[in-house]
N, C-alpha and C positions, 0 to 999 in steps of 0.2 A: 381415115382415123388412125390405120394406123403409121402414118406416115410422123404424124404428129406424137403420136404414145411416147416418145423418149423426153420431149419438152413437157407434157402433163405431167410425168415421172418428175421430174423438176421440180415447178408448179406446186407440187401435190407436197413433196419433199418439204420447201420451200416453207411452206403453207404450214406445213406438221411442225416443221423446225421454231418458225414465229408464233404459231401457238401455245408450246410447251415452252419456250425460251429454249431451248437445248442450244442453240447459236451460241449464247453466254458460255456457257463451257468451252467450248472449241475457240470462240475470243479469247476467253483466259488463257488458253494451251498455247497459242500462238505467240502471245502477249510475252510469256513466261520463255518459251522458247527466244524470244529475239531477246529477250532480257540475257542469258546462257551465251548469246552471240556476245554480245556489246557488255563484256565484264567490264570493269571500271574501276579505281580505288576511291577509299573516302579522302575526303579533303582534310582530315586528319584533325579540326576545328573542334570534333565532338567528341569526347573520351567519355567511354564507361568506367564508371568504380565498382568493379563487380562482388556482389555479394554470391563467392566463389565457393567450393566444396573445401580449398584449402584453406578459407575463414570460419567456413563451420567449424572444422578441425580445430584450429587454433582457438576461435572464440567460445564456441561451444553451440548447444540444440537452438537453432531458430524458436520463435525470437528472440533478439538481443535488447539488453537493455536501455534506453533512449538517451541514458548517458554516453554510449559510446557514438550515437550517431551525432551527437552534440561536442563531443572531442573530434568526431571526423571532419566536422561542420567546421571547428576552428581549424586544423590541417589544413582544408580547401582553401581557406579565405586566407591563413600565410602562405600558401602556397602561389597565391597570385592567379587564383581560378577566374575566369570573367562569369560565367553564369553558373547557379548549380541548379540540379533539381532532384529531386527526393522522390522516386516510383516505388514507393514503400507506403503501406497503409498506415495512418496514424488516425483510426476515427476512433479507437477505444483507449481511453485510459490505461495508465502500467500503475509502475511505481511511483508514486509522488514525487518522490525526489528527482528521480531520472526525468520525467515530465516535464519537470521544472530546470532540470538544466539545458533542454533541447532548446526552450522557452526564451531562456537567455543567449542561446547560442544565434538563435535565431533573431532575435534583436540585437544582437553584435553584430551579425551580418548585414544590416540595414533593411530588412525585413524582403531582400532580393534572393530570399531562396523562392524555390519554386516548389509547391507540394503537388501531392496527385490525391486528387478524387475519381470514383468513378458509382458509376451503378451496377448494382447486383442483383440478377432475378431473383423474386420471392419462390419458394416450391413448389407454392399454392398455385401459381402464375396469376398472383394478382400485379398490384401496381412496385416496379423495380424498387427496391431500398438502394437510399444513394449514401452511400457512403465518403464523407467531410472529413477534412484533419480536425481534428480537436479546435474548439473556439478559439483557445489560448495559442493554439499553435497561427490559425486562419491569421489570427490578426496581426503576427510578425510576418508574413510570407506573402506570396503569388501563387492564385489558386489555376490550377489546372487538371483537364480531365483527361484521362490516360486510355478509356474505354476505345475500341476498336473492332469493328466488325467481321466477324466468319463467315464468309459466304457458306453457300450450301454444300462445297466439296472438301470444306474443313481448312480455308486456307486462308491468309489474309492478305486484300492487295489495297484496298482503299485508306485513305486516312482522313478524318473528318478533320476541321479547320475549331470545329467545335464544337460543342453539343447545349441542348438544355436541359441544366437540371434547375428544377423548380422553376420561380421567376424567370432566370437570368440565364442567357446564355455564356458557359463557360469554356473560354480556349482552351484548345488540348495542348500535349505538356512541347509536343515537338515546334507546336508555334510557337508560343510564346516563347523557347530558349534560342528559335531564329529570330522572335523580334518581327514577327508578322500579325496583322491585323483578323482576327478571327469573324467578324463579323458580314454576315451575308455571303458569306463565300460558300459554294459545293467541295465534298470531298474531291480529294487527287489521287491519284495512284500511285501509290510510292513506287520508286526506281529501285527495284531490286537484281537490275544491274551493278548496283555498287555495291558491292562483294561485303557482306558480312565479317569476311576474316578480317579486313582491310582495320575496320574501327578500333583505334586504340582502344585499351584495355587496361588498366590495373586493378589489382587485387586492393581490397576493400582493406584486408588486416595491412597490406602494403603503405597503405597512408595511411593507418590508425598508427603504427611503429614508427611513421616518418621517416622508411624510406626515402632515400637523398636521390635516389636514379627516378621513383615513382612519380615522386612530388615535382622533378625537373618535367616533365612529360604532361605536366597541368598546368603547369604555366598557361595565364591567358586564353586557354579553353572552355567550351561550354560543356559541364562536367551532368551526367547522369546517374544516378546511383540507384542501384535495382540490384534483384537477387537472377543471379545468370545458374546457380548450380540447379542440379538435373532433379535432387530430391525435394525443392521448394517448391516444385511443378508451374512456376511463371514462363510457361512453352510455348508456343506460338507457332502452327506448321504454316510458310510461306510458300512463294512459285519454287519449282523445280527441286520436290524432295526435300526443303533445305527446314530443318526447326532451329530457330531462336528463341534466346530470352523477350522478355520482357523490354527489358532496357534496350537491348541491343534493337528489337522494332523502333521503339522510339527514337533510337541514333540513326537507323537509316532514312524514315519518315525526315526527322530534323536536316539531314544531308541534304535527301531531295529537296528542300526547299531551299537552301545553300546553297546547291550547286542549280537551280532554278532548274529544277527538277520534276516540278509537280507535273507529272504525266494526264492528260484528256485524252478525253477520246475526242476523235475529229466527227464532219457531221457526218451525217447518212447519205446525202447528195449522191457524193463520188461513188459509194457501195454500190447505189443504186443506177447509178449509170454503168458501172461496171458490169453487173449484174446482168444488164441489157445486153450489153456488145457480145458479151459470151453467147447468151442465148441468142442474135441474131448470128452471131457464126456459128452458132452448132447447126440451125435451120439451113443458112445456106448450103453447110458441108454434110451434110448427116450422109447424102447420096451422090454425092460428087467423091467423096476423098475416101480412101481406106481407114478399116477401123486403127490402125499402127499411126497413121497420120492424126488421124481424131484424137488419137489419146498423148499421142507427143505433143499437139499444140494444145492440148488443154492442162498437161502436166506442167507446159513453157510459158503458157499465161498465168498459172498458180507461182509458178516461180519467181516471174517476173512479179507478179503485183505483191507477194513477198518482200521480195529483194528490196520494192520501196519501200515500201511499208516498215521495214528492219533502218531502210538509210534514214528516214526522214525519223522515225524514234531516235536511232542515234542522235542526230543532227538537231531535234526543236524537242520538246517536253510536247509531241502531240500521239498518240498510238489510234492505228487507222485499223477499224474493225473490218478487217478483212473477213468475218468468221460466214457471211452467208455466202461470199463467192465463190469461197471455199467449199464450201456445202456444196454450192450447185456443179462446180467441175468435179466433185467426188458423185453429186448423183448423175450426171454424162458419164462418167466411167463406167458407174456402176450400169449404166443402161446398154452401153457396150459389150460389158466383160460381163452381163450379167449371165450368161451361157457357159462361160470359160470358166468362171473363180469358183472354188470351192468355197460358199458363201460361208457355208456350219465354220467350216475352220479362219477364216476372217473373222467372222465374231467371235470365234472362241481367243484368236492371238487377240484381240481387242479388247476381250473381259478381261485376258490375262495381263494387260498393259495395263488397264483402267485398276486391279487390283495390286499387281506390283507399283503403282502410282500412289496410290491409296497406303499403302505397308510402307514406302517410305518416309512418308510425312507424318506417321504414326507418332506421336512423343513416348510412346509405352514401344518395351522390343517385343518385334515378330519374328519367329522364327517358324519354319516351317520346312518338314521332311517329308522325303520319299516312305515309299511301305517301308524299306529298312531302316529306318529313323535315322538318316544322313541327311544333313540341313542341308538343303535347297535354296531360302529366301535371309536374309541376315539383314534385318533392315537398320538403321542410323539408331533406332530407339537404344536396339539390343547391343549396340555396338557401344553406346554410352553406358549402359548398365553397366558390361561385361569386360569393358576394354578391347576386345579382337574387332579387328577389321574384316569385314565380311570376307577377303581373300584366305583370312586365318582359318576360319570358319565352314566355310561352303566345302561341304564331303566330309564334314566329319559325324562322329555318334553324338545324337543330342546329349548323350547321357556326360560327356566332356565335362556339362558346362556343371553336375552335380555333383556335391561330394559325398562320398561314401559315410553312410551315418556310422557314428563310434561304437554301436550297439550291434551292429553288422545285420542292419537290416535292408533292406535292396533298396538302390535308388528310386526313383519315381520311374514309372514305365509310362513313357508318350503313349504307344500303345494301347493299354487299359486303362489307360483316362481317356482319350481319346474314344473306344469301343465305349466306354461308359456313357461318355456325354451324348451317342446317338440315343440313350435308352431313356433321356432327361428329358423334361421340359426345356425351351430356349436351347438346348443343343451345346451345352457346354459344362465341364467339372472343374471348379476351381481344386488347385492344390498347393499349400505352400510347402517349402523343399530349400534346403540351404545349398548357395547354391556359390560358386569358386571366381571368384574375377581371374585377370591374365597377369595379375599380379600376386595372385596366390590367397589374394583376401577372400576369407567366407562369409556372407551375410545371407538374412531369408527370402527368398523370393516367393510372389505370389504368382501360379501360373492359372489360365484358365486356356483347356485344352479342349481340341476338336478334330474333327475326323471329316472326310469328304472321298467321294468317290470322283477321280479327277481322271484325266483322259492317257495315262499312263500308270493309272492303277489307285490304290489307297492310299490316301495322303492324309498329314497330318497337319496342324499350326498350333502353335501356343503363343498367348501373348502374356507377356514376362514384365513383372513391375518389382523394383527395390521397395522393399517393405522395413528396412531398418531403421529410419526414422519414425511411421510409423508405429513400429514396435517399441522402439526407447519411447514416443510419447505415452503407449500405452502403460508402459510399465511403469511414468512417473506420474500418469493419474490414477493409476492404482495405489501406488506408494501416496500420492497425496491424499485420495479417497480413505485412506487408513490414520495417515501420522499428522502431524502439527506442521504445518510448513516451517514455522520459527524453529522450535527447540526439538522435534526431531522425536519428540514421544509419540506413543497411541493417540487417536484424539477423542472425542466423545463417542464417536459409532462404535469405533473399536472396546472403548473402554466397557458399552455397552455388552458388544457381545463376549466378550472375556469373562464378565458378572454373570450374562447368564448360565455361560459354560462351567461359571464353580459353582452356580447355585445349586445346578444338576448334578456336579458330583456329589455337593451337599446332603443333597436328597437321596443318594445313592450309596454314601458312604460317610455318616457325620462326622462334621468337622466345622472347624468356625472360616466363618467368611465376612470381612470387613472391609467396609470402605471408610477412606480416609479423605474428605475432602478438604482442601488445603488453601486457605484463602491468605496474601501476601498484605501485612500492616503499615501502610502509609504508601503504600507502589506510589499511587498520582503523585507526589509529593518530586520522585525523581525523573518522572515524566515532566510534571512543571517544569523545575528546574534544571535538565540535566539534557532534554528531549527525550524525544519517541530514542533515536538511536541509543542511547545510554539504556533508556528502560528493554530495550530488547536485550542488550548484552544482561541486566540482571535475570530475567526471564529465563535465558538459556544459561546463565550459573545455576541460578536456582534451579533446573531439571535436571543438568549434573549432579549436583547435589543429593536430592531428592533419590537418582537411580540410586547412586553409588549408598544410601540409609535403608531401600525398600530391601536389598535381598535377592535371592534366587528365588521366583516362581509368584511374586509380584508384580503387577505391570502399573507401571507410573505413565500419567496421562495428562496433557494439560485440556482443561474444561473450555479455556478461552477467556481475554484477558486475564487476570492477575490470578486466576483459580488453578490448582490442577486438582490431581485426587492417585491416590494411592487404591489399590484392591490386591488383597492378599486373601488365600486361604490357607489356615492352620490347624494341622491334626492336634492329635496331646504332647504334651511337651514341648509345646512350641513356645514362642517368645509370646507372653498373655500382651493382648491388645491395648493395653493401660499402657503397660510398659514401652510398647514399641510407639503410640503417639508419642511419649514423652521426651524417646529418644528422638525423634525427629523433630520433636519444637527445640531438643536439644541443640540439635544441630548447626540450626542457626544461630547459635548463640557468639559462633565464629565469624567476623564479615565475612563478606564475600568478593573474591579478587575479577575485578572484568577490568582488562588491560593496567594502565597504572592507578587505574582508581579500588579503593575497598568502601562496598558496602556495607553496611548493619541493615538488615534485614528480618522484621521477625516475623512469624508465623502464627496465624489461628487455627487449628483443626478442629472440624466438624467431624465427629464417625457413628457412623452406621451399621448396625452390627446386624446381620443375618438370623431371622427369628423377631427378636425386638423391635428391630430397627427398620424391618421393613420385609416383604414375604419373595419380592421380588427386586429386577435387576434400576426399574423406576423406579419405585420406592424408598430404593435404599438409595438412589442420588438424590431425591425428592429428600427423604429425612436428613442426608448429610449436609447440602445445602442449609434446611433448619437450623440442625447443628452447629455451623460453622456462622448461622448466623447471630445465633446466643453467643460464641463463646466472642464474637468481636462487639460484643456488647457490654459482657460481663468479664471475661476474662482472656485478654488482650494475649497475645504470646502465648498461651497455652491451648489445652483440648476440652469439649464438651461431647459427653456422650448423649445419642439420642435417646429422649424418652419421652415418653407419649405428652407430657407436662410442658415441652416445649412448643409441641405444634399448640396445645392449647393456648398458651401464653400469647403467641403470633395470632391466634385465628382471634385473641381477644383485642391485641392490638389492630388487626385487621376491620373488627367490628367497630372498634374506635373510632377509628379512619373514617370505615363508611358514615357513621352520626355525625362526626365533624365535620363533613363535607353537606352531608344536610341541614345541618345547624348553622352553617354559611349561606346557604343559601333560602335558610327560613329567617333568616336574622334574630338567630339567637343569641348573637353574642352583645355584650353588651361593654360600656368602658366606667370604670369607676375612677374618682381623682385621689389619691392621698395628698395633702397636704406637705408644702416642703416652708418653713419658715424661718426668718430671722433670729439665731439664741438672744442675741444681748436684748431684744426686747417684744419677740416671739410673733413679730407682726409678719401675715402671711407675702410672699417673695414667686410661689408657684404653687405646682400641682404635677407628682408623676401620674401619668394615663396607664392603668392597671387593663387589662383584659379578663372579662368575666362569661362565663357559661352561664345560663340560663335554661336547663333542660325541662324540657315539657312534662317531663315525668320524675325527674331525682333533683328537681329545682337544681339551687346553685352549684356545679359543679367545681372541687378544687382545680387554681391552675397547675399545682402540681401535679395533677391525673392527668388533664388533656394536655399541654403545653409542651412538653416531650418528644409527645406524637407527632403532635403541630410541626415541631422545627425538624425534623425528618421527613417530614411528608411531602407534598406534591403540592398541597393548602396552603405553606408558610409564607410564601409571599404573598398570596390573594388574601391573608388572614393579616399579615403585616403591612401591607398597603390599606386596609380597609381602617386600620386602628390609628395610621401616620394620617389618611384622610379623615377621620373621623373626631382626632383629638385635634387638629386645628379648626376644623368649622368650628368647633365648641369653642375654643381660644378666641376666634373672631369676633364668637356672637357674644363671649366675655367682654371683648376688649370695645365692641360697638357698643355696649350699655356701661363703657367707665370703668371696667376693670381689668387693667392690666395682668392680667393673671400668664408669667409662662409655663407655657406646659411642656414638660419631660416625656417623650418616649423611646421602650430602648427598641433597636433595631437588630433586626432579622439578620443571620449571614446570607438568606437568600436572596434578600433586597439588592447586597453586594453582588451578588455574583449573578444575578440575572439581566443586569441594560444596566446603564448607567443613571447610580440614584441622583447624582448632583444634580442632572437634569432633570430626574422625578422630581427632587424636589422642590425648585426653582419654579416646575408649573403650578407644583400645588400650592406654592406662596401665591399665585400670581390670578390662580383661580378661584381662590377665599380672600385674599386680599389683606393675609395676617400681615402683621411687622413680622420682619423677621427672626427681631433679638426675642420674641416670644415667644418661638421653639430650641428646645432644646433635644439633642436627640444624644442617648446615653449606646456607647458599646463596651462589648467586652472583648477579654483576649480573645478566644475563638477567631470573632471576626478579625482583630488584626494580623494574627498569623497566616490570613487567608494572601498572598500573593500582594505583597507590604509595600513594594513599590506601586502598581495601580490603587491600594487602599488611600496611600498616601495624597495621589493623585487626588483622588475624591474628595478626600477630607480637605483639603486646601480650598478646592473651589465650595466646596459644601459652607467655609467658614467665610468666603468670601464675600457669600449671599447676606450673609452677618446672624446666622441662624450657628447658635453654644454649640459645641459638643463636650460632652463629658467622659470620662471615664470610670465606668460601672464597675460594682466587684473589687477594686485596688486589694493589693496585695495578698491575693486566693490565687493568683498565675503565677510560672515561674522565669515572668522576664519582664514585669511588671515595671520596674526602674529604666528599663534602658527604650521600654512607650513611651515616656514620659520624653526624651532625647528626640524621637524618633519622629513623633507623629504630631498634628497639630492639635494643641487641644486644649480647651479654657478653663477646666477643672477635673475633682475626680473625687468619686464617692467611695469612701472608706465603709466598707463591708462591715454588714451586720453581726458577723460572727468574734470582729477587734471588738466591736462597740458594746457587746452585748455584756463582755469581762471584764472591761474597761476600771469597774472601782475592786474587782476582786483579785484579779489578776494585773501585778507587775509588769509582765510582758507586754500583756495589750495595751496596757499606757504608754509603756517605752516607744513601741510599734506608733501608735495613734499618733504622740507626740513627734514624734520625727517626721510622719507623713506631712501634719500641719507646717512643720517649718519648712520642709522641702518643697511643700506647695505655694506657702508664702514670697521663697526666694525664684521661684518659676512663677512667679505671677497668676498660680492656680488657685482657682476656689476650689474650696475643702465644702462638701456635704459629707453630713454621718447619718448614717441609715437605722435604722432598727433602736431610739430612743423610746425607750420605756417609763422612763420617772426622771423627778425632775433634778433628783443628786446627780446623774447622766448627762442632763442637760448642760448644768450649770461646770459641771468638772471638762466639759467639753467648750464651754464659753469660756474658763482659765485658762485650756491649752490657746486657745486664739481659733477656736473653729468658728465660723462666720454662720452658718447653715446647716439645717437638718430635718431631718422628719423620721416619723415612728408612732407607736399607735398612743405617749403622750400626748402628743398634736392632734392625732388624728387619724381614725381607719380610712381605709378607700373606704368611697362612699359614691353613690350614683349624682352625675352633674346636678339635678335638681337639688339633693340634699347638701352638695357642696356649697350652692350659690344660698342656701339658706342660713348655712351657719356659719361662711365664712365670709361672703362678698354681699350680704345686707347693710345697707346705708350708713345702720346706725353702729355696725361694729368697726373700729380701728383698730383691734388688732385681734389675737388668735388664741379663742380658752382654749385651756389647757385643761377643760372637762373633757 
């Protein structure tokens, strides 16, 4: 038995090693190792555009806006790029406009960029979120997944061919920019033989400036664009100590398959034969040959079966797992030497190889000293942080790398953080500490520090991260947590706690405290016309503005869209509150200059005064809001002070609302006809459709009461559409029993602004089955001021149907004449207020009389509204008016009672009881 015990040792070895996988490791060591033999250059096909520490510089805080990467996009493509690809996240939305020019950029390019997706674990570890470029973006491009596997020692050597997300499987970004087939294939090994440094490289801001030397060096390559600087953390530790970007894995991965490169592993066969021959020579020799001879030929069979294993990786893209032979001539040694070796210290130099292995490939720096705090370990991380090269480094005081604070209080002691972090839970004390590059620059570092009892005494480690980017973000979502991202004021949180804080002095020391909220008259108007971008430059005038009227010890604030709001507190003596809104409605009374354009811009203020206006810091926005919304009611360009009579007035219109919404939907409403008749011999011609209330309780309600409400509300169209549907069935079922009756109704500006009416209406001709020429449908200014080229639009195809339109109201607007040029229209109703002076008043006849001839030479029918008697009548058949109606003729009256007195058999024409 015990002849055999060194083969069992083996065996047993063997057996441990295949069960844990532990083999896997020492493959990979060897792997990586003949990679360090067989360096190699790239073929120089694949250029990175690096999104580099000296584009942050020059462009500013990650991320950038998607326009520049849409100017980079045009740069590649003059530059005569053959493939590009984009290792940059784009699954969330930016700025619209940036979005949109990526958008384009990307459809100039023929849609042969290549994007990256990948998946990202949930927290929770449920199922991964896969993260897509934007739709818009998906569908000009080539999609590819960038995602890549970490083995368990923190390192990366595989490269998948593809992966799946969702449905479908999608290539990864290094196939597709070689132009290989993703499908059914296993991962390869990328050849990290080919030297990292080797990969051309340009800087990102280098081709946004169109650099002449950059741009020549892209020519015809397959271009990568990825973030390579240290503070974006796209890091990636590979074989042999080495960390890469992001990109740059994807160019080597890309190489390997260019230079047919994709590394296998070979089968097991040969391992296993090998395997054999050894353990049949060790049996033969174990007692025949000396232990010095045993361990020379087993050291010269490890070398040997090396050596190939190194030439044939050189030589074919295949890597021969040498890792279990390996195994078994270290367990023959060890069963040898197992007397001789000081085993404690083998595995102690083993753990300390496996940890300085580990510390290199670190992306964060390590640094780690002796008991006198003189660095010992200076890994690549700390070397990129800090700029020294561990030769700079190794023997000196940690304390080097700190600066002495201005306040002259002592650096950080490695030491008592260190002692500290054994007294913690998890065994470590973070601290941040500003900390000196080799270039003299100061920025924060985060250390988290530790302590160990090591086999030449006390030792310490810190591992060391640049926090200055994070810091600048911190500070600017603080800064945005507080202010307005546009114009740079307080925003509502703040405006908030500023109110509370004078309310409390208030209470502590009387004084007055006012809020001013400040709502801007007609904004949408320059939005329409001007766009968003013009309406932001007013926006940020008008907050200038604004500061530069509140004062010292005022804080101006914008509420969101077109709102802001002023709060000030004032002892005695101060400027009275009356007085200081006035000056501020004053203020605009000046345009306002953004770039070559001036605005006129004017203001409504709402205020709320502390005590009256409201007890606290809600209240008093709650009432100023009120406020501000009486005075763009009542008093356009000026201020309304709060007082309890306003919220009343609101909560009345409020209760309005709510009944009219139930009165719609109990069918209360109801429609009444007025008669519209022929003057020269008064026979009836139509009928305007009136809308009437019917309340369960106050009977007939005025449409002067609810109608108001109505065309502000939420109701107006569902209350407008129900009157346009409801006065043509009536018209049908006229026109089915013989009378031609057209009916008048006038129309909602909501109708317009909600879908398109030409098509409402054309269905509802289509689904009553009216003639067309038997609606008429009347509007007023209002609606045509509404955005006059679409009105336009409508109104043509609306007359196309052959369905009147009128012109309601004539000469109550102040642009009345140059509608009449403008828009398409068959008549127009002279307003009851000419008609009604018509025999007392000069004017109004002169007025009346000139509308008739100018509607005569336009080919317009003239209605006159509001006829009362029949001298009106007839003075209005002198001037040459054709048509009219008024309670003469006839009040609105309910369809049944119209069809009774007007459209019975035996009448031809229309009393005038």
């Amino acid at each position: 038995m015990k002849r055999y015990r060194p083969h069992i040792l083996v065996a047993i070895a063997l057996a441990i090693v295949l069960s844990t996988g532990w083999h896997g490791a020492l493959r990979n060591a060897l792997t990586d190792l003949r990679f360090s033999w067989q360096s190699r250059a790239a073929s120089g096909n694949v250029v990175v555009v690096a999104i580099d520490a000296p584009s942050i510089d020059r462009i500013g805080v990650w991320p950038w806006p998607r326009r520049l990467h849409a100017e980079l996009l045009h740069r590649l493509e003059a530059a005569g790029a053959a493939d590009i690809a984009f290792d940059v996240d784009f699954s969330t939305p930016s700025d619209p406009a940036s979005d949109e020019a990526f958008v384009q950029a990307l459809r100039e390019a023929g849609g042969s960029t290549i994007l990256a997706s990948f998946k990202q674990p949930t927290p929770n570890g449920g199922a991964a979120h896969i993260n897509r470029p934007l739709k818009s973006f998906s569908n000009q491009s080539w999609p590819a997944v960038v995602n890549v596997a970490v083995e368990s020692d923190g390192l990366v050597r595989r490269y998948p061919f593809g992966e799946k997300l969702g449905d479908a499987v999608m290539p990864s970004m290094a196939v597709v920019l070689a132009g290989q087939d993703a499908n059914r294939r296993p991962p390869f090994l990328i050849d990290f033989s080919i030297r990292a440094a080797s990969i051309p490289s340009v800087s990102y801001v280098d081709v946004l400036r169109g650099d002449t030397a950059a741009l020549d060096r892209l020519r015809g390559k397959k271009i990568i664009v990825g973030a390579t600087a240290l503070e974006l953390g796209d890091r990636f530790s590979v074989p042999n100590g080495k960390i890469v970007s992001g990109p740059v894995l994807q160019a080597l991965a890309a190489e390997s398959i260019l230079q047919n490169r994709m590394l296998r592993w070979t089968s097991d066969i040969g391992m296993i034969l090998g395997l054999g021959v050894i353990c049949l020579l060790m049996m033969y020799s174990w007692r025949r040959l000396a232990p010095g001879i045993r361990v020379a030929v087993l050291v010269a069979a490890g070398a040997v079966v090396e050596i190939v294993a190194a030439l044939v990786q050189a030589r074919w893209p295949l890597v021969i797992d040498t890792s279990l032979f390996h195994i078994a001539i270290v367990a023959y040694l060890t069963a040898i030497a197992l007397d001789e070796i000081d085993f404690r210290g083998l595995l102690g130099r083993i753990a300390e190889s496996r940890f300085h292995r580990i510390a290199m490939s670190l992306g964060d720096g390590l640094v780690c000293t002796d008991e006198d705090h003189r660095i010992t370990v200076w890994n690549p991380g700390a070397s990129a942080i800090f700029g020294y090269a561990p030769a700079e480094m190794i023997g000196r005081p940690f304390e080097t790398l700190c600066v002495v604070p201005a306040d002259g209080d002592a650096r950080p002691s490695m030491h008592d953080a260190a002692r500290q972090a054994l007294l913690v839970p998890g065994g470590a004390v973070v601290v941040e500490f500003e900390g000196r590059r080799k270039n003299g620059e100061t920025f924060p570092v985060e250390a988290s520090f530790s302590g160990w009892q090591g086999t030449e005494g006390f030792q310490y480690g810190a591992i060391l991260r640049d926090i200055s980017v994070r810091k600048r973000e911190a500070e600017r979502v603080k800064y945005l947590a507080e202010h307005d991202a546009l114009t740079g004021l307080a925003n509502r949180n703040t405006l908030h706690a500023r109110l509370v804080g004078m309310i409390a002095n208030a209470e502590r020391k009387p004084r007055e405290v006012a809020l001013l909220v400040i709502g801007l008259d007609g904004f949408q108007s320059i939005n329409d016309m001007l766009g968003h971008s013009a309406g932001d430059l007013v926006l940020q005038a008008v907050a200038i503005r604004l500061e530069g009227q509140a004062g010292d010890g005022a804080i101006v604030a914008r509420l969101g869209g077109d709102e802001f709001a002023i709060a000030r507190e004032a002892a005695d003596g101060s400027e009275p509150i009356v007085k200081f809104a006035e000056r501020i409605a004053r203020a605009f009374e000046t345009p306002l200059a953004t770039g070559t354009r001036q605005h006129r811009v004017r203001i409504s203020i709402g205020v709320a005064v502390y005590g009256e206006g409201g007890q606290g810091a809600d209240e008093l926005l709650s009432n100023g809001h009120l406020a501000l919304s009486k005075a763009k009611m009542t008093r356009r360009g000026s201020h309304v002070i709060f007082e309890a009579a306003i919220r009343q007035e609101l909560e009345s219109r409020l209760t309005l609302e709510s009944e009219l919404a139930l009165a719609a939907d109990r069918g209360e409403f109801e429609l009444f006809y007025q008669p519209q008749v022929r003057l020269t011999d008064g026979s009836l011609v139509g009928a305007e459709a009136l809308i009437r209330w019917r309340h369960p309780v106050r009977g007939y309600v005025s449409p002067g009461e609810f109608m108001p409400v109505v065309n502000t509300s939420a109701l107006s169209e569902r209350i407008a559409n129900w009157v346009m549907e409801t006065a043509c069935r009536q018209a049908r079922g006229w026109e089915l029993s013989g009378s031609g009756v057209r009916v008048a109704i006038n129309l909602s500006p909501s109708q317009l602004q909600s879908g398109d009416l030409a098509h409402s209406v054309a269905t509802l001709l289509e689904s009553t089955g009216l003639t067309p020429s038997l609606l008429e449908i009347e509007v007023t200014e209002d609606i045509l001021l509404d955005d006059e080229r679409r009105v336009l639009d409508m109104f043509k195809r609306i007359q196309e149907l052959g369905v009147r339109i009128l012109f309601d109201d004539f000469g109550t607007g102040y642009a009345s004449l140059s509608y009449l040029k403008k828009f398409p229209l068959d008549g127009l109703k002279i307003d009851r207020s000419f008609v009604s002076g018509l025999l007392s008043n000069s004017d109004d006849a002169a007025i009346v009389g000139s509308t008739i001839g100018l509607s005569k030479r336009l080919g317009l029918t003239v209605v006159a509204e509001g006829i009362e008697d029949r001298a009106t009548a007839d003075f209005l058949v002198s001037m040459g008016c054709e048509e009219g109606q008024g309670y003469f003729f006839g009040r609105p009256m309910p369809a049944q009672a119209f069809e009774k007195q007007f459209l019975a058999p035996e009448l031809d024409a229309v009393s005038a009881a």
